[in-house]
Structures are given as C-alpha cells and as structure tokens.
N, C-alpha and C positions, 0 to 999 in steps of 0.2 A: 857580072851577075852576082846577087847577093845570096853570099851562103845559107845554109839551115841555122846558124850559128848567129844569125840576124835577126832572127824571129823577136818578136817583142811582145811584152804582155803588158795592154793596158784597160782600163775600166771606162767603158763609155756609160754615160749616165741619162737617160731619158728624165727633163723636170717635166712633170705633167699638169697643167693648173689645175686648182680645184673649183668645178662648176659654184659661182656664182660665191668667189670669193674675188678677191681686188689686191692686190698688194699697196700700201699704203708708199708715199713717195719714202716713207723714213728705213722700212725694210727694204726696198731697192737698194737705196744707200749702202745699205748693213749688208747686203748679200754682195752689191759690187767690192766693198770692203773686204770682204773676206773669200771674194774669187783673188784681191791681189795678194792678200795672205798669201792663198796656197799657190799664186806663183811664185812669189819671193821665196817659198820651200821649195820649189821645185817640184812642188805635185798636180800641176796643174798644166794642160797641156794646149788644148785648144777649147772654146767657152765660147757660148753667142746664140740669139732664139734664131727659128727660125724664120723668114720672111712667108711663106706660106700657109704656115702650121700652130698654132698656138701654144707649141711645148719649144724647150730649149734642149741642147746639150752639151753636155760636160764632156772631156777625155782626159784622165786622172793617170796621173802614173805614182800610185801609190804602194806597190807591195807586193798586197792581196784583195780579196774580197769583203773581208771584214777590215777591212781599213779604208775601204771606200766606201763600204757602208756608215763607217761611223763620222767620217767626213759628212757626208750629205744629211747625216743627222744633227750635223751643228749649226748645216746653214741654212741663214735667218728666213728663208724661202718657206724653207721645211718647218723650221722651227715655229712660224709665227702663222702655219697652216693651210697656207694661199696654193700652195705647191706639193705635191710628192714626186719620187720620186722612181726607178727601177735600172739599177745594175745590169750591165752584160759586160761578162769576162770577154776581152778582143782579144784575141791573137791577131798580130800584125804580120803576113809572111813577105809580100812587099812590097814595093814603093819606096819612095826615096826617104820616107820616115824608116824602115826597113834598113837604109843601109847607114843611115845618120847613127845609129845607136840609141843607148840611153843621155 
C-alpha cells in the first residue's frame, strides 16, 4: 500500500477550442513541437484529445500553478487563439502513478 508520502501534485489542463476557429495544419505542427519540448524537460506527463469530446488534455508536472499557467501560455494552440485553456491543481493519492513517484 502506498504511503501519504506518495501523494503527488500534478496540473491537469483542459484545451478548450474556440467556437469557430480552425487551427491551421502549421500550428498543429508548432504545438506538437512544443508538447515534445516539455517532454524532453520533463514536464510533461500524459498529452492526447479526446475521441468523444472536442477539448484535449494536458498533465504537467511543473512546480506550481503559475508555472503551468505560463507554459500553456506559450503554446502555439493558445498562442495563435484557436484554443484556451483551464488549470486544475491534482493531487494524486493513488494508483500506480502514486507509487512510481516523481
């Protein structure tokens, strides 16, 4: 069983599209780019839309909250308008993410 001492804090990220905006195949590119970015840092956890829903989400393991605020504010989703986005602080108590660590 996994301790209290397992708990994890990560930033899940709802992208939300914006009605009757299109992302161009060139921003695609730019945002897939820069989701491998923040793997290669290691702040990036799990990434993918979803198949029922028209928004995607993010799970950031950055910090805090304004550090994953100001990630989502660079990427080219957001940036170029097609997309917003909204933070929720997760606590992780468990599951096998839970006992893997950081």
């Amino acid at each position: 069983m996994a301790s209290a001492a397992a708990n994890l804090t990560y930033y899940a990220v709802d992208l939300i599209p914006v009605e009757q905006r299109v992302p161009t195949a060139d921003v695609i590119a730019q945002h897939a780019a820069f989701l491998r970015e923040l793997d290669d840092e290691g702040k990036l956890v799990l990434a993918g839309p979803f198949i029922d829903d028209p928004n995607g989400l993010l799970i950031l393991n950055c910090g805090d909250r304004m550090a994953a605020d100001a990630i989502m504010n660079a990427d080219p989703l957001i940036v170029s308008g097609v997309t917003t986005f909204r933070v929720h602080t997760w606590l992780i108590r468990g599951g096998s993410a839970a006992t893997k660590g950081r």
